[in-house]
N, C-alpha and C positions, 0 to 999 in steps of 0.2 A: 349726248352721244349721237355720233352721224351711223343715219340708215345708209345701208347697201340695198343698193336696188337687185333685184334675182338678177338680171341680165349680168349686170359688174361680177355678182358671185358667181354664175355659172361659169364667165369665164377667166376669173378668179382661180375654178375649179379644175377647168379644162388646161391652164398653165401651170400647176398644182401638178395634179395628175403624169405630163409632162414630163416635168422636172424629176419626177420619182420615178416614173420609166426609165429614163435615162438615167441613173445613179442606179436604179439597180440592173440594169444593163450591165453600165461599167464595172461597179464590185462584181457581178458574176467574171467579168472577163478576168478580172485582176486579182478573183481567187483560184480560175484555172491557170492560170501562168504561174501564179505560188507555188500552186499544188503541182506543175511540170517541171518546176526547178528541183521544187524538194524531190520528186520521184528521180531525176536526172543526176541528183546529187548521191542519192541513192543505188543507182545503178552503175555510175563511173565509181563506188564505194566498192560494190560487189563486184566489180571486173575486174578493181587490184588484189582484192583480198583470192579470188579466183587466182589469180597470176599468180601470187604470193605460193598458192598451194602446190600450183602447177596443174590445175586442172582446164579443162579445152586448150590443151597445150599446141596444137593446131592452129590456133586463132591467137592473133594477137589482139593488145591492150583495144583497141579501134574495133576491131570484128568483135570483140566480148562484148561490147560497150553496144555497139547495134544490133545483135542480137538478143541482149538483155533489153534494149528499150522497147522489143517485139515482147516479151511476154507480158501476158496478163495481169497472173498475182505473182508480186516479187515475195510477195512473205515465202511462198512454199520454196522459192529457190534461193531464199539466204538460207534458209534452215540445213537445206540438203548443204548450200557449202560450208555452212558453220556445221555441219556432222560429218566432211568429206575429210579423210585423212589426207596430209599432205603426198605427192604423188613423185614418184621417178623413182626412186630407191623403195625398194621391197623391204617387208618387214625382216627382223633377223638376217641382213643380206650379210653373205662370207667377210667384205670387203670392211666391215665393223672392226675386224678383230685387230687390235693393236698391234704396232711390228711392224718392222719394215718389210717391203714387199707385196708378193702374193701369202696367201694362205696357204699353207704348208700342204691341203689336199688338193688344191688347185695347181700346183706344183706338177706333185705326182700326176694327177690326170692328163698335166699336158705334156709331162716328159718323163714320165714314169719312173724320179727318179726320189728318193728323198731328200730333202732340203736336208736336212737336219746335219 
């Protein structure tokens, strides 16, 4: 068996050392880009489903999308849109009722006359 002399291994050690700075360098870099896609993928997820609902109806697909990548924790605002009822039409609105037309009191109210 061949001896290493300490000078060979120290800088054996010192290129060593190195080599694994740099590699964990790189994995940090290449687990925050993973982890910016998955959030980005993320957040263009929740500005359609946002759209779908019609909520920040104001703000198009692009404005949703950059003001979501300002927030902090995305959990607490998928949650609010996953419990956000969809938005523009009110609950029970008149316009529900089957039939051709207006609603028979919408009618009246605006012409005070009965349909019927």
């Amino acid at each position: 068996m061949q001896k290493v002399s300490s000078r060979d291994a120290a800088a054996l050690l010192k290129q060593a050392g190195a080599a694994i700075n740099t590699l964990v360098q790189e994995n940090r870099k290449l687990k925050k880009e993973a982890a910016d896609r998955e959030r980005d993928v993320r957040v263009v997820k929740l500005a359609r489903e946002m759209e779908e609902k019609g909520l920040a109806s104001e703000l198009d697909l692009e404005e949703k999308v950059a003001h979501l990548r300002k927030v902090e924790n995305l959990d607490v605002t998928e949650q609010a849109v996953k419990l956000a009822a969809p938005q523009g039409r009110g609950f029970g609105d008149i316009g529900e009722v089957e039939g051709a037309g207006e609603h028979p009191f919408i009618t009246f109210v605006q012409t005070g006359e009965d349909p019927r």
